[in-house]
N, C-alpha and C positions, 0 to 999 in steps of 0.2 A: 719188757712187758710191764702197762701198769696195770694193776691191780687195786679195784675197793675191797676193803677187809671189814666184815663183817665182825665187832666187837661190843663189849658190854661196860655201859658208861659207870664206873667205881667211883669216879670224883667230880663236883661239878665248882668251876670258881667264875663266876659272872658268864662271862661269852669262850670259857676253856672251859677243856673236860679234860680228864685222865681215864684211858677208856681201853679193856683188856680181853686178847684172847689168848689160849695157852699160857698162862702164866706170863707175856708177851705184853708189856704198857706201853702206849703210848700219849701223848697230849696233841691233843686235836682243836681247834676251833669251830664254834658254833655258829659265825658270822653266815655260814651260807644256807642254815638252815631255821624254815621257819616254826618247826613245830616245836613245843615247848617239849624240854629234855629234862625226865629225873635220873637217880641212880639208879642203875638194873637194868636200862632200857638198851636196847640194840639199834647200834647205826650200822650206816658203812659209813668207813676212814677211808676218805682219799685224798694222798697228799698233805696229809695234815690239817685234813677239814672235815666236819661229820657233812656227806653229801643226802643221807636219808636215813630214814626209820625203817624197823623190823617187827617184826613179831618175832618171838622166842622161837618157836617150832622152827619157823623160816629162815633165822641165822642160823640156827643148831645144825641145821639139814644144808646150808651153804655150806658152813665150814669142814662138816665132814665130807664135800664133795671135793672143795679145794685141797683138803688132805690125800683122797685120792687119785685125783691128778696130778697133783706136786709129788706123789711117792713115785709115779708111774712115771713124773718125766723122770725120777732121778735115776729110775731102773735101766734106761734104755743108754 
């Protein structure tokens, strides 16, 4: 399954970010995306590329969703 992850951009170097959820970093590229990006802001990472913008509330309330479904597959 792929998956966009909903993360918060920590570091910005030209068209790379370092960008984090759960204690979890990754580096990502900005080539695909055209809205201007600072630190603090929320994308989704897919594949190693920021594919879009968030709002705070709106990642927060992803991420706890995909917590609860990733717990609920591991249960079964």
């Amino acid at each position: 399954m792929c998956v966009g992850v909903p993360m918060q951009v920590v570091s910005i170097d030209g068209d790379n970010i370092v960008a984090e959820t759960d204690g979890v970093r990754r580096q990502a590229s900005l080539m695909l995306l055209a809205d201007e990006v600072q630190v603090g802001d929320f994308l989704i990472i897919h594949a190693g590329f920021a594919i879009s913008r968030l709002d705070e509330e709106e990642a927060r309330e992803t991420i706890r969703m995909m917590k609860e479904v990733f717990s609920e597959e591991d249960m079964q």
